[in-house]
VOPAGU-2260 file (C-alpha; in pm, 1 decimal, decimal comma):
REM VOPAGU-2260
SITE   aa  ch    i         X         Y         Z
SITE  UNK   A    0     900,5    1333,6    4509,2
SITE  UNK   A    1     748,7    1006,3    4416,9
SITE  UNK   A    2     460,1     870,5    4212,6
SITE  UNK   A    3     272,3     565,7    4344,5
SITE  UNK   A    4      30,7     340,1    4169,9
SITE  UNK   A    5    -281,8     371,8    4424,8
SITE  UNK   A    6    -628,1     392,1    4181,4
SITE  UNK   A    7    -711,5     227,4    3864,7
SITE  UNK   A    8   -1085,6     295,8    3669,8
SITE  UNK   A    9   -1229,9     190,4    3353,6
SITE  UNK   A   10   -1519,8     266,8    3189,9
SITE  UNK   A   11   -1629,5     -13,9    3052,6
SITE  UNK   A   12   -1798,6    -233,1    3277,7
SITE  UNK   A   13   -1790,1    -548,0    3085,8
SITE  UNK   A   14   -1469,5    -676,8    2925,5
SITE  UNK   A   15   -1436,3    -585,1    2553,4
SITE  UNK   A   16   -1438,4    -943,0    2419,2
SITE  UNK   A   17   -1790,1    -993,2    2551,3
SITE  UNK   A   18   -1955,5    -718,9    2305,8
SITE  UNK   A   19   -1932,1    -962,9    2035,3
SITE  UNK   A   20   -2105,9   -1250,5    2248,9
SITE  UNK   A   21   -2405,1   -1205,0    2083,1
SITE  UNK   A   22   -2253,8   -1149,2    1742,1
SITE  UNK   A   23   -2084,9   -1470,0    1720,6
SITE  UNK   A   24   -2388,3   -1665,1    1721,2
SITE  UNK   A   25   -2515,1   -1457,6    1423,4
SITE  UNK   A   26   -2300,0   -1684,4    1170,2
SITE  UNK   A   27   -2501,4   -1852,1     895,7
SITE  UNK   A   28   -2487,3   -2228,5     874,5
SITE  UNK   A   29   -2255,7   -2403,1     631,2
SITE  UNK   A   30   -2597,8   -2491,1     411,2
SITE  UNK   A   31   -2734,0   -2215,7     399,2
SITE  UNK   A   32   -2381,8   -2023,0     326,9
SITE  UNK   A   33   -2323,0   -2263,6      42,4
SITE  UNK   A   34   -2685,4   -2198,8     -81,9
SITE  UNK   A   35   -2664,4   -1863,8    -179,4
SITE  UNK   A   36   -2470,2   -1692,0    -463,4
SITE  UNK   A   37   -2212,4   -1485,0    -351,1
SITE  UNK   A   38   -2313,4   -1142,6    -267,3
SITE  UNK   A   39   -2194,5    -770,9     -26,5
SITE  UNK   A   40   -2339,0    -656,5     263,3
SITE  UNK   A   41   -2634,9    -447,0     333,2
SITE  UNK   A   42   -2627,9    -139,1     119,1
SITE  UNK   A   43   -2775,0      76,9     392,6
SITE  UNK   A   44   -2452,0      16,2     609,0
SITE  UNK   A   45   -2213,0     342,2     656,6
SITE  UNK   A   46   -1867,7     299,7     437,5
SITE  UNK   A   47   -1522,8     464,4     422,6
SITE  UNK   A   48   -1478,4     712,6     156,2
SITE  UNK   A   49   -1163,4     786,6     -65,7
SITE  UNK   A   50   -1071,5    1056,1     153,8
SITE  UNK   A   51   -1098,6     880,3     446,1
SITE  UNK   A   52    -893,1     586,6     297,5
SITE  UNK   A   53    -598,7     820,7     148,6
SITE  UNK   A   54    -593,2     976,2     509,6
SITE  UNK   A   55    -434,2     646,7     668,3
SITE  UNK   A   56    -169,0     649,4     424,1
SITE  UNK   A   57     204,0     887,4     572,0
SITE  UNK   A   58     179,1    1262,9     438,1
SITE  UNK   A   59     482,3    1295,4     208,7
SITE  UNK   A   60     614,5    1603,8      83,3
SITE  UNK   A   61     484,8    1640,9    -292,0
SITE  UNK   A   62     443,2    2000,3    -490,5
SITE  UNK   A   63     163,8    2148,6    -385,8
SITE  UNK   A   64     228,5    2066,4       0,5
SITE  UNK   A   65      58,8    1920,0     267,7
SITE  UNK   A   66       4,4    2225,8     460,1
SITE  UNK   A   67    -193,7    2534,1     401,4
SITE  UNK   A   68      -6,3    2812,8     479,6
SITE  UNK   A   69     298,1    2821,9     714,8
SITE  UNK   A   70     322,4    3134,4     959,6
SITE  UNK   A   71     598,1    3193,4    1237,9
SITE  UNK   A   72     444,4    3336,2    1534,9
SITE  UNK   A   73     791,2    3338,1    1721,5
SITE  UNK   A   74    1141,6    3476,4    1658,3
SITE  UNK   A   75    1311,5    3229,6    1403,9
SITE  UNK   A   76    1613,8    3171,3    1653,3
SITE  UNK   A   77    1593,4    2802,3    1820,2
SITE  UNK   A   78    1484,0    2826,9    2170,7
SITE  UNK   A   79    1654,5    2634,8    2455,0
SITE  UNK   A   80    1432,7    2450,5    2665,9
SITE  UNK   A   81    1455,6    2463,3    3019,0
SITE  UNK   A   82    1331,9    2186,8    3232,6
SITE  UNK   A   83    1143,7    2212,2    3530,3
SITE  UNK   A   84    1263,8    2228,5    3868,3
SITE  UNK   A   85    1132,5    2143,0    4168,3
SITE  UNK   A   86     901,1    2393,7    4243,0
SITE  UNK   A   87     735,8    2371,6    3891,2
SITE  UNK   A   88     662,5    2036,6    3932,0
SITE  UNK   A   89     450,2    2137,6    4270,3
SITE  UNK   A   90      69,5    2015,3    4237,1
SITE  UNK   A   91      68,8    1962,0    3901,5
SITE  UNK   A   92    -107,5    1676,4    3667,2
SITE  UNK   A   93      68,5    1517,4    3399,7
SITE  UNK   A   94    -143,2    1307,5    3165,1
SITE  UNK   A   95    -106,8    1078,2    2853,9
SITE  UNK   A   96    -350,4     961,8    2584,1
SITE  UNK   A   97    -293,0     707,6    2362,7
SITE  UNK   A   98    -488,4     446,8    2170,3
SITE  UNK   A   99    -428,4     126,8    2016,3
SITE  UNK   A  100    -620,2    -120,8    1766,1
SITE  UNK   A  101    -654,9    -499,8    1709,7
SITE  UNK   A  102    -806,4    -695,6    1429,4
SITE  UNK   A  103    -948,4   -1048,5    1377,6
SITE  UNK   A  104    -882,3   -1107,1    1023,9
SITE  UNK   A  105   -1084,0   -1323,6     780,5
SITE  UNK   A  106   -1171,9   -1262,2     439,6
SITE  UNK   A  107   -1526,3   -1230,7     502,8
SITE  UNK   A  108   -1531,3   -1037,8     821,9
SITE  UNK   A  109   -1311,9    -862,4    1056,3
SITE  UNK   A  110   -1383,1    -778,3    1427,7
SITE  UNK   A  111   -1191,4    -451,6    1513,5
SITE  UNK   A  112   -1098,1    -438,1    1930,6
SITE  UNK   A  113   -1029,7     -50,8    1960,6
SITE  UNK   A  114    -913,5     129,5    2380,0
SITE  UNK   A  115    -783,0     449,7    2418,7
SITE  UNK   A  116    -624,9     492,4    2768,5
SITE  UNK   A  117    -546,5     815,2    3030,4
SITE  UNK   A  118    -273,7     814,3    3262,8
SITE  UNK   A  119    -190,5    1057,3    3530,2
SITE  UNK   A  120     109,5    1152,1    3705,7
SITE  UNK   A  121      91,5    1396,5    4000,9
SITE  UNK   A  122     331,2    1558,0    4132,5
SITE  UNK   A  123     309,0    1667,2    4447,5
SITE  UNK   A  124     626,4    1767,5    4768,8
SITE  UNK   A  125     327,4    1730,1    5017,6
SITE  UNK   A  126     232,2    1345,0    4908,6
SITE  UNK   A  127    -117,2    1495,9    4777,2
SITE  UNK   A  128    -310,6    1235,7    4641,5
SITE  UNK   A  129    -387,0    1020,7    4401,8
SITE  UNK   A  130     -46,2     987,2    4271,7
SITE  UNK   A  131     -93,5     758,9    3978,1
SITE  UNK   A  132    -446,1     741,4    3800,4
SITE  UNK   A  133    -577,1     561,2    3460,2
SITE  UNK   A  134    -908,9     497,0    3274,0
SITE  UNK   A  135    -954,0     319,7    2948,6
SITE  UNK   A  136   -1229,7     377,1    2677,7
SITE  UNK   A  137   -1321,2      55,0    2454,0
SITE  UNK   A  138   -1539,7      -0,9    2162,1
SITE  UNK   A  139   -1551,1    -282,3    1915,9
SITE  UNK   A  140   -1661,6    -311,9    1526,5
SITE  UNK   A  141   -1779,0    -561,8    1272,3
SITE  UNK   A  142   -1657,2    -489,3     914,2
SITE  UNK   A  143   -1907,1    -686,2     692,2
SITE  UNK   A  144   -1747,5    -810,3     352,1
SITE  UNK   A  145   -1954,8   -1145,2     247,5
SITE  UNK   A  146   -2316,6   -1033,1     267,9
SITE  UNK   A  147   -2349,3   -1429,6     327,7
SITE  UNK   A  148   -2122,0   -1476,3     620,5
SITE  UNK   A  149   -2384,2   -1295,2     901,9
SITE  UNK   A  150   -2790,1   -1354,6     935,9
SITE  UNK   A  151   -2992,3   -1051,5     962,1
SITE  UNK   A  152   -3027,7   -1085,5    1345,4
SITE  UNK   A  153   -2685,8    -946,2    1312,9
SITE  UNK   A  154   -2833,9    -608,4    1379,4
SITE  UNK   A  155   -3010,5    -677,7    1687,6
SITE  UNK   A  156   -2657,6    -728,0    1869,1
SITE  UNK   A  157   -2472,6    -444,5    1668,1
SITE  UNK   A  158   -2542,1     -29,0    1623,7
SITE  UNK   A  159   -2517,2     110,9    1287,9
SITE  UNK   A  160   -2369,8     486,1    1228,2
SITE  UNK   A  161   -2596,0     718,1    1038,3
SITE  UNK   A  162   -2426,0     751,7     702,1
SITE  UNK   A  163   -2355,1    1075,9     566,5
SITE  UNK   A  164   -2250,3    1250,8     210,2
SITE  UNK   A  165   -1882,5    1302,3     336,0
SITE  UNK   A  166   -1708,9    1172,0     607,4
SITE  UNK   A  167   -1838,7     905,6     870,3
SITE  UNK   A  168   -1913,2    1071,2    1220,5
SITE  UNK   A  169   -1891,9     800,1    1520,5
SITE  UNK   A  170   -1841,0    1005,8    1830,7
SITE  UNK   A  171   -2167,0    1002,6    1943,4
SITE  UNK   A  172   -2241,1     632,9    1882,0
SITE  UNK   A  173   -1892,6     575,1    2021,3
SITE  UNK   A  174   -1991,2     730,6    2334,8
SITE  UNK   A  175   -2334,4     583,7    2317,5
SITE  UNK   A  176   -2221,6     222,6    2243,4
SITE  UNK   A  177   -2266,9       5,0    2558,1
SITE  UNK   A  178   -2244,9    -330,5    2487,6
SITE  UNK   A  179   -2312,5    -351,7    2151,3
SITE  UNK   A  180   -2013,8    -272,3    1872,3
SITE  UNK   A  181   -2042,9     -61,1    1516,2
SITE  UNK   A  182   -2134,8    -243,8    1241,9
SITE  UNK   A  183   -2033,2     -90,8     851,2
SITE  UNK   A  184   -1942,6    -234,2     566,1
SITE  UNK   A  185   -1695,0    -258,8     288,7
SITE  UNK   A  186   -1724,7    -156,4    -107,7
SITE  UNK   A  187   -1481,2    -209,1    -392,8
SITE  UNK   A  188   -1655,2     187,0    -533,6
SITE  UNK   A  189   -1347,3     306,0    -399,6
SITE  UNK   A  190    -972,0     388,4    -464,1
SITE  UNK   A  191    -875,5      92,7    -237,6
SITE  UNK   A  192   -1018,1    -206,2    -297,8
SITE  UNK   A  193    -849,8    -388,3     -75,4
SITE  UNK   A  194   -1084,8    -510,7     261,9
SITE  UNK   A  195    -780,2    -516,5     457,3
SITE  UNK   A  196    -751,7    -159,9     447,7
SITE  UNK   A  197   -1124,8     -65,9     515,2
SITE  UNK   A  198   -1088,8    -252,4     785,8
SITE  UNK   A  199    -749,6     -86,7     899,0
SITE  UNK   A  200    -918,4     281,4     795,9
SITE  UNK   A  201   -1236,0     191,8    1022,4
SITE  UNK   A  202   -1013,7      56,9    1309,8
SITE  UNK   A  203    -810,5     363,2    1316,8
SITE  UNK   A  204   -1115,1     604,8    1289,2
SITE  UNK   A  205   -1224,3     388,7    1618,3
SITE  UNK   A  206    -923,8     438,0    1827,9
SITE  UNK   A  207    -885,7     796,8    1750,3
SITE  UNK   A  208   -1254,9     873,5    1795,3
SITE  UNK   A  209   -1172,1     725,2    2153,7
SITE  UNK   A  210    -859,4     904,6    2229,2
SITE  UNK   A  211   -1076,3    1245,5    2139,2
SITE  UNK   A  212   -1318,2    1159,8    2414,0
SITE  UNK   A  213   -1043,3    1088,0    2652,0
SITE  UNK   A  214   -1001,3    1421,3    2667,4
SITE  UNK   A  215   -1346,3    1460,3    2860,5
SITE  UNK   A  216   -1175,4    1222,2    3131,3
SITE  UNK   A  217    -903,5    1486,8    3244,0
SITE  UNK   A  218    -944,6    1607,7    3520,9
SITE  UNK   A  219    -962,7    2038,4    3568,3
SITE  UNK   A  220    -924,7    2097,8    3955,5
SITE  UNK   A  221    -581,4    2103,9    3942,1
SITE  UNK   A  222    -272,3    2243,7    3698,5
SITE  UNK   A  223    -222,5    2007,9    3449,5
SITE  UNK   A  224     -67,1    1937,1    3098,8
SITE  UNK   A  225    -248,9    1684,4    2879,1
SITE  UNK   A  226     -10,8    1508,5    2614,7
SITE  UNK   A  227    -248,7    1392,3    2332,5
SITE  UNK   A  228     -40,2    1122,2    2119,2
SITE  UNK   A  229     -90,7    1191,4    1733,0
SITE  UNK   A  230    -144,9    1530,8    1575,0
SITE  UNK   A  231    -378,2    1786,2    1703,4
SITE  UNK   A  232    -625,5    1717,2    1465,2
SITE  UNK   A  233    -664,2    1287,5    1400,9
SITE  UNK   A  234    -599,1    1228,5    1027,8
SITE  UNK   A  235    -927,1     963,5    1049,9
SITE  UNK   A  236   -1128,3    1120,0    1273,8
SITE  UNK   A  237   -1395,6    1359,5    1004,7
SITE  UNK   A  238   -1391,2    1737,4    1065,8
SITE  UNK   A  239   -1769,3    1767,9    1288,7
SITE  UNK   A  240   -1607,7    1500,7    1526,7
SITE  UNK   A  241   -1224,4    1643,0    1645,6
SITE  UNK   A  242   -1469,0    2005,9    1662,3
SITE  UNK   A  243   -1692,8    1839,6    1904,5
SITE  UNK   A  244   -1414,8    1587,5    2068,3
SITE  UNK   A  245   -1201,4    1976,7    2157,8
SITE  UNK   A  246   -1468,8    2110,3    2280,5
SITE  UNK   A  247   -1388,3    2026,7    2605,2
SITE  UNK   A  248   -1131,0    2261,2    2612,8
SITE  UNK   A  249   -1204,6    2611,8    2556,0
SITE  UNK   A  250   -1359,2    2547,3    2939,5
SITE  UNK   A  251    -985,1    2454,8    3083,8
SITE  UNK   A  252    -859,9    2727,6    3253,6
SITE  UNK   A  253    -545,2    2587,2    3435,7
SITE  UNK   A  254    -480,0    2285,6    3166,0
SITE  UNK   A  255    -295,8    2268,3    2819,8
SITE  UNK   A  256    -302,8    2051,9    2532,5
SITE  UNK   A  257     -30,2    1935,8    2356,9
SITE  UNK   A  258     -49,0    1737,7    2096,3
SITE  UNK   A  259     296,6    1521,9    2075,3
SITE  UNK   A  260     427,9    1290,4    1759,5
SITE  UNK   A  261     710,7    1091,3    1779,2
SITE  UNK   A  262     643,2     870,9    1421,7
SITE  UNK   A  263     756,0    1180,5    1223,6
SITE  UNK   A  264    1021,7    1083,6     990,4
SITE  UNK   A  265     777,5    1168,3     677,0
SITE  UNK   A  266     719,8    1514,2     782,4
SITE  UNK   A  267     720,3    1809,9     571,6
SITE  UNK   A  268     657,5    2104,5     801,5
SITE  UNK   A  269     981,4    2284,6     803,8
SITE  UNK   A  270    1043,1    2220,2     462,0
SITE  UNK   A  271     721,6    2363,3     318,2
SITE  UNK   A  272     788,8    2687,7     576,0
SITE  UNK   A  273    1162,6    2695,2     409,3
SITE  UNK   A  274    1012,0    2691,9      40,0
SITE  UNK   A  275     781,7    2961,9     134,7
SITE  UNK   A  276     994,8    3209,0     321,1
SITE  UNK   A  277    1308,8    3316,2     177,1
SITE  UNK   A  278    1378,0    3493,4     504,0
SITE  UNK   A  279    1391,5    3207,5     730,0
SITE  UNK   A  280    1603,3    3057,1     446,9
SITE  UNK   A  281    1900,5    3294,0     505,5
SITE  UNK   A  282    1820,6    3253,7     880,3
SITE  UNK   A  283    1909,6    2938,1     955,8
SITE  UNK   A  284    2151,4    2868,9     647,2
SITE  UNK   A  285    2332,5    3156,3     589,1
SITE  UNK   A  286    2564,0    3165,0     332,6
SITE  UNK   A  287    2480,9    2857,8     219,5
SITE  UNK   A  288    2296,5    2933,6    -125,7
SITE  UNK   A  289    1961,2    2693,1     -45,8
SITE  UNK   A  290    1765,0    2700,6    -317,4
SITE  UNK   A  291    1430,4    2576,6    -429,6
SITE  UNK   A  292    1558,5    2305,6    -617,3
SITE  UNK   A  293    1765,0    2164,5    -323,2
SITE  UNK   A  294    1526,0    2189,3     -97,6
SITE  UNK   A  295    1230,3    2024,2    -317,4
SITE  UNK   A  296    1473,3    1725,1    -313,4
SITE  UNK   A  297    1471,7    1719,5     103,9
SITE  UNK   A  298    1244,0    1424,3     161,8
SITE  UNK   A  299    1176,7    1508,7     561,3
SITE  UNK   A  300    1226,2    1754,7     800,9
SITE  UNK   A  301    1416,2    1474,5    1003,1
SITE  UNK   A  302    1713,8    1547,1     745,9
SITE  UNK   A  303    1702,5    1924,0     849,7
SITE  UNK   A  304    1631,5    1923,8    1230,5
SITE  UNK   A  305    1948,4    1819,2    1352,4
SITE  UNK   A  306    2152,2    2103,9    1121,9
SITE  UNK   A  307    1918,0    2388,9    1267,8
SITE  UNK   A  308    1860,5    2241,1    1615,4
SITE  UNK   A  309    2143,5    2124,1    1939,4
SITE  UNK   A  310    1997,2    1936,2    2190,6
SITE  UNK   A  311    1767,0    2058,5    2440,0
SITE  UNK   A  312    1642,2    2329,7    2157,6
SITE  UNK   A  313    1345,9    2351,0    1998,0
SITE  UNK   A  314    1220,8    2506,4    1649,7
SITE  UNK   A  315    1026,7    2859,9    1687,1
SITE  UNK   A  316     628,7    2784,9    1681,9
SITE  UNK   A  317     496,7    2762,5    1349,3
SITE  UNK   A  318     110,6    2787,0    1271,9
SITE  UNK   A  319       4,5    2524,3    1017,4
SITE  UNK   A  320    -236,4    2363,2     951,5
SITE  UNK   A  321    -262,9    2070,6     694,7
SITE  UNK   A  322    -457,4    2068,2     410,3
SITE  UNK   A  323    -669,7    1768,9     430,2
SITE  UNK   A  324    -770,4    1937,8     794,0
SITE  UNK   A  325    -865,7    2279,9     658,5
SITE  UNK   A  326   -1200,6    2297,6     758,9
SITE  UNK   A  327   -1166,5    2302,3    1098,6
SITE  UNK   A  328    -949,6    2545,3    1135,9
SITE  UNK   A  329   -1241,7    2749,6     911,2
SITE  UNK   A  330   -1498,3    2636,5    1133,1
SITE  UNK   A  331   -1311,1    2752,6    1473,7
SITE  UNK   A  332    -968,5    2964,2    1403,7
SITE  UNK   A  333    -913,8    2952,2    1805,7
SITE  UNK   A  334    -772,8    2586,3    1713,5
SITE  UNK   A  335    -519,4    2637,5    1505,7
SITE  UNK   A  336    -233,6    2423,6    1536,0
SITE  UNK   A  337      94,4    2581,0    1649,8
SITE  UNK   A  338     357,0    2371,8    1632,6
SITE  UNK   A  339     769,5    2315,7    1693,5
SITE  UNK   A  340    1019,5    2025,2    1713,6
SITE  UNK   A  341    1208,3    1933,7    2046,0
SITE  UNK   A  342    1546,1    1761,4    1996,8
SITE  UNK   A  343    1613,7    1557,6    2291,1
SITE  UNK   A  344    1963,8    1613,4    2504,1
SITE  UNK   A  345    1960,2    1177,7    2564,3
SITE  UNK   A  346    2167,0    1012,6    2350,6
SITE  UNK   A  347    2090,7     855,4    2092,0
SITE  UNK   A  348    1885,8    1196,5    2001,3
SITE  UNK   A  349    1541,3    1167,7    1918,3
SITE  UNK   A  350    1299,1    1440,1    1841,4
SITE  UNK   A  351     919,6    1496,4    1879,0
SITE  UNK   A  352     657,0    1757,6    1715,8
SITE  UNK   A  353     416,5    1904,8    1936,3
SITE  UNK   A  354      90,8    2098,2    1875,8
SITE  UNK   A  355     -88,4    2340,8    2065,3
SITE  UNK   A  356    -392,4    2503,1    1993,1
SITE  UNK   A  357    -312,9    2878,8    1944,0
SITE  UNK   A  358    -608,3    3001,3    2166,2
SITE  UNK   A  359    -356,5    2887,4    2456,5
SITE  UNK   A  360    -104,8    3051,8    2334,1
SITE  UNK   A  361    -331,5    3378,4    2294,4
SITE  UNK   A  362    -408,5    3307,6    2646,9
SITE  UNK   A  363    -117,7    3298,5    2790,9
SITE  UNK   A  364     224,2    3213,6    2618,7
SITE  UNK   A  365     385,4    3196,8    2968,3
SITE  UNK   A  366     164,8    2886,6    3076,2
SITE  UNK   A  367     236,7    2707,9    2738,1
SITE  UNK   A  368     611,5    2748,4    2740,9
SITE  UNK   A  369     582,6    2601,6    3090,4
SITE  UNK   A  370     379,8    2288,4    2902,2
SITE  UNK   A  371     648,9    2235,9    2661,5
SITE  UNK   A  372     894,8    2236,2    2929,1
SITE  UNK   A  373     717,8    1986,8    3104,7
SITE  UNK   A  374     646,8    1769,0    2779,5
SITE  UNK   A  375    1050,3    1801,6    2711,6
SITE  UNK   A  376    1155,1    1666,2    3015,0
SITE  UNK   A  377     880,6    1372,7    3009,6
SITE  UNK   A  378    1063,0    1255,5    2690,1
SITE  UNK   A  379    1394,7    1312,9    2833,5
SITE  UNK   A  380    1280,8    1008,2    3092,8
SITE  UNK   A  381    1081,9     792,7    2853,5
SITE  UNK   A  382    1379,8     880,0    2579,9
SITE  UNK   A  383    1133,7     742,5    2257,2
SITE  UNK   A  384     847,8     957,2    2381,8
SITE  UNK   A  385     731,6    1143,2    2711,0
SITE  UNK   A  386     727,7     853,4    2968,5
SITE  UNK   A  387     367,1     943,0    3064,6
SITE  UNK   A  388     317,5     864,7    2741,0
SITE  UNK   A  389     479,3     556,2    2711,5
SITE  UNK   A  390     244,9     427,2    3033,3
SITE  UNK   A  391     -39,2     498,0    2846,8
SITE  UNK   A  392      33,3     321,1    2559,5
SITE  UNK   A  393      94,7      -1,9    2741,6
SITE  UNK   A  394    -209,7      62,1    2920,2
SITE  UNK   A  395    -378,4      51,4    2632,1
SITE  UNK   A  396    -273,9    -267,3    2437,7
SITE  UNK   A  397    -515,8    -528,7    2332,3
SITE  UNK   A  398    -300,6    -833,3    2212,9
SITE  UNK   A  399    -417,0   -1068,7    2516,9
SITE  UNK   A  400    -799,1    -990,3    2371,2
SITE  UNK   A  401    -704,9   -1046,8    2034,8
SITE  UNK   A  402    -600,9   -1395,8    2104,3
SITE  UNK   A  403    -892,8   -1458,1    2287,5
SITE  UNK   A  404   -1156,3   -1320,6    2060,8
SITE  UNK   A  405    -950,9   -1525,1    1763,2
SITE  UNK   A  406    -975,9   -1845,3    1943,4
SITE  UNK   A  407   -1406,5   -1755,3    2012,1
SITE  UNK   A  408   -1452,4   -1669,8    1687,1
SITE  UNK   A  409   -1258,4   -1993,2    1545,7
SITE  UNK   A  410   -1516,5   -2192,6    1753,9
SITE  UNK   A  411   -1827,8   -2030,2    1633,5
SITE  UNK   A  412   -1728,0   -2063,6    1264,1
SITE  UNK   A  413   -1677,0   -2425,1    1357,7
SITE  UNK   A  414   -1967,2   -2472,6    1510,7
SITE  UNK   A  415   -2168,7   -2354,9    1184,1
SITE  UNK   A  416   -1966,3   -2571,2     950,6
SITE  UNK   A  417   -1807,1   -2247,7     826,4
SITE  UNK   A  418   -1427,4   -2291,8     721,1
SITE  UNK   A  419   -1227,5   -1995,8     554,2
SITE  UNK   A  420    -873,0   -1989,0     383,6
SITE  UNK   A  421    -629,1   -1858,7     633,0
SITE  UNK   A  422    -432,0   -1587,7     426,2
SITE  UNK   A  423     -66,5   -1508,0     536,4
């Protein structure tokens, strides 16, 4: 069994740098800079709201919770996973998604450089082809601080999102963007008033908007399990967005979705389910005398895992769903995120959290216990995540176009007579 690199395709069919080709030579002159009195951007531009800001920060456990409601949908006793052999590994499609953002910096604009990438793996005893397969997703943004920095014609070379009461949506303009990248704006009217961080909040909303519509790029004529990197539902992606970004898949009929996290050291999943089930409790600490008042001061379920799981186990699947992400689950209940840890047999141990949508499991329970098995023994060969996994996140890595956009950009300011303060 081998997997060979033999086909490569991207989407984009000019490099991501260029899409701001037009927008560099939108910079106002030093004179006419200097001229004015200092002033925002464009009112009518689409910003980040609290919400969406308070989303990029780690969910830590605090009273109240961070998830609504905590049910266990299997038997509470840790389940050894079993990895595949041979003959489950016949004809079937492994694939990664994973995402990655750059930033040019300055105080009075950034340019965000945003690529989501999916990798395949088949396996195949009969050399069925292709054996190796990848296509990226790009899309670039202007976050517009100093209303003085850009002319007007700025928005001949840019698309604006519509903006909305609530939450941004981007998927369709995303989709739609060609060679032009998002322009929106930044406000001090909210919690943050730091730029750097509306900037950060609209680069991540970018990548993960992309990794969602990677998920139209997998392919269905063959078996296949589809490791999504993050949580099922992206904490910056709004609500109408991940619905339409799944959609995809309630038409899969031989393909499952996991959903796999490896940066999980702040979660709070199995101590919220502890807190709220006294039975579980006894379960997996009998005789021990846990109470509410120890457990409250568990920061992580990172502390807990490895005195409930041995390696090559995994936790019974929970259904949870976190608060912030409520309405989805209200909108469409076949989405509900089950989830479960895997502790890894390599040593040093590592763990990961993976999510599957419980319609699957409704489907079929048989076919997603085969998907975990196949996600397990992925991160037993990439050891700090499933290798596929690991391919596509250095697939999708922008720091060569970062340097090369910084470099462009410090021309064109130059060029204008424009000079910021470099901040470190």
């Amino acid at each position: 069994m081998k997997i060979v690199k033999t086909q490569t395709k991207d989407n984009s069919s000019e490099p991501l740098i260029k899409v701001f080709e037009n927008v560099l030579g939108t910079f106002s002159d030093s004179a006419t800079y200097k001229a004015k009195p200092p002033k925002g951007p464009p009112e009518e531009l689409p910003t980040l709201k609290d919400e969406e800001l308070d989303a990029l920060k780690l969910p830590v456990f605090q009273d109240g919770g961070a998830y609504h409601e905590i049910e266990l949908i299997e038997d509470p006793d840790p389940i050894e996973v079993k990895l595949p052999t041979a003959d489950n590994l016949t004809d079937v499609n492994i694939c990664g998604i994973d995402g990655s953002n750059q930033r040019i910096d300055r105080s009075s604009f950034y340019f965000i450089l945003a690529r989501a990438a999916i990798v395949e793996f088949r396996y195949s005893i009969n050399n069925a082809k292709p054996y190796f397969y990848t296509r990226t997703r790009n899309a670039g943004a202007v976050t517009w601080v100093d209303g003085n920095v850009f002319s007007e014609s700025i928005k001949l070379f840019t698309k604006t999102p519509a903006k909305q009461e609530d939450t941004v949506n981007i998927l369709k303009d995303v989709e739609e963007l060609g060679d032009r990248p998002l322009l929106m704006r930044y406000t001090p009217d909210t919690v943050d008033k730091s730029p750097s961080s509306h900037a950060l909040g609209w680069a991540v909303k970018l990548q993960q908007t992309l990794e969602l519509l990677c998920i139209k790029d997998v392919l269905t004529d063959i078996r296949t399990v589809c490791i999504k990197d993050g949580p099922l539902f992206s904490t910056s992606v709004s609500p109408s967005d991940t619905l339409e970004g799944l959609a995809p898949i309630f038409a899969w009929n031989d393909q499952v979705l996991i959903a796999c996290s490896k940066r999980v050291k702040d979660s709070s999943l199995l101590v919220e389910a502890l807190l709220g089930n006294q039975a579980l409790r006894e379960h997996w600490f009998a005789g021990q005398n846990l109470n509410d008042a120890s457990l409250k001061a568990v920061a992580t379920d990172s502390l807990l895992l490895p005195r409930i799981l041995n390696p090559g186990f995994r936790t019974p699947l929970m259904a949870a769903v976190p608060i912030a992400r409520k309405l989805i689950v209200i909108q469409e209940p076949r989405l509900m995120p089950l989830s479960c840890y895997y502790l890894s047999r390599h040593r040093p141990h590592t763990y990961i959290r993976v999510e599957i949508p419980k319609f699957m499991y409704d489907q079929n329970k048989d076919t997603v216990d085969e998907a975990i098995s196949l996600v397990a023994w992925q991160h037993e060969l990439g050891h700090r995540a499933p290798l596929v996994q690991l391919a596509s996140d250095n697939m999708c890595q922008l720091q060569a176009e970062k340097l090369i956009l910084e470099k462009q950009t410090t021309a064109a300011l130059l060029r204008q007579g424009l000079e910021f303060p470099e901040e470190y």
